[in-house]
N, C-alpha and C positions, 0 to 999 in steps of 0.2 A: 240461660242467658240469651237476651237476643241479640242477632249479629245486626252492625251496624251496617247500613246503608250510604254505600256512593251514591253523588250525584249522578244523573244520566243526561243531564239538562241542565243548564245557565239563562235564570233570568235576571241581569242587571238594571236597574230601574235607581238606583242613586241618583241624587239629585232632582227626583219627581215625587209628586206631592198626589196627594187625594183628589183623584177615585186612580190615577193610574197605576200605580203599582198592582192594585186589587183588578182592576179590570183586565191588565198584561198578564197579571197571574192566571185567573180565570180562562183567557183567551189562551195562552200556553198549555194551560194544562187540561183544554180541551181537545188539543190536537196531537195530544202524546198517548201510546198504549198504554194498557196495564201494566204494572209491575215497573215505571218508568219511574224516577226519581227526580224530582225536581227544586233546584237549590234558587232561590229566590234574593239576592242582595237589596235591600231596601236602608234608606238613610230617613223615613219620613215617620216617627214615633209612634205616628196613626197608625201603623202596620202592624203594630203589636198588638191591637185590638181588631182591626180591619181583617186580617188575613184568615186569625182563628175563625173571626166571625162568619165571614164568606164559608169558609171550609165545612163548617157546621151546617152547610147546606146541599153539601155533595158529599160524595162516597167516599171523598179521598183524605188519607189522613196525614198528619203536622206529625213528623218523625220528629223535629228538635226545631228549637230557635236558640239562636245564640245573637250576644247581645257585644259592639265592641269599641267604644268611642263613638257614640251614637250611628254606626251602622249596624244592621240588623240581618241575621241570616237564617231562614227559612227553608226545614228540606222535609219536602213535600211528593209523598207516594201517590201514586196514579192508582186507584182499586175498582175503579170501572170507568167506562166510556160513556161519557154524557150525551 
């Protein structure tokens, strides 16, 4: 069984729309170590496509999304330094 992951990081980005959640994400999670966790709050629907997407471009991987009257929650592992 894998053990779940805390946050180690807060990025609130509700109420911001496309490209910013994606590009605050990227920038956050550029200046965090390894093994850092990062919890993402996004309200922008695009995100749900946006974020995987981005992610699939770096090292780092989407431990969970949870989804909850249209806010969206992203917790996102740090696995190397870009």
């Amino acid at each position: 069984m894998v053990e779940a992951k805390d946050a180690t990081h807060l990025l609130d980005v509700l109420g911001f729309f496309c490209p910013v959640p994606v590009a605050e994400a990227k920038q956050a999670l550029s200046n965090m170590n390894v093994g850092s966790v990062l919890q993402v709050l996004a309200s922008d629907p695009e995100t749900l496509h946006d974020i995987p997407l981005m992610l699939g471009r770096t090292p780092h991987e989407l431990l969970s999304v949870e989804s909850n009257e249209g806010e969206y929650a992203f917790l996102i592992e740090v696995k190397a330094n870009e």
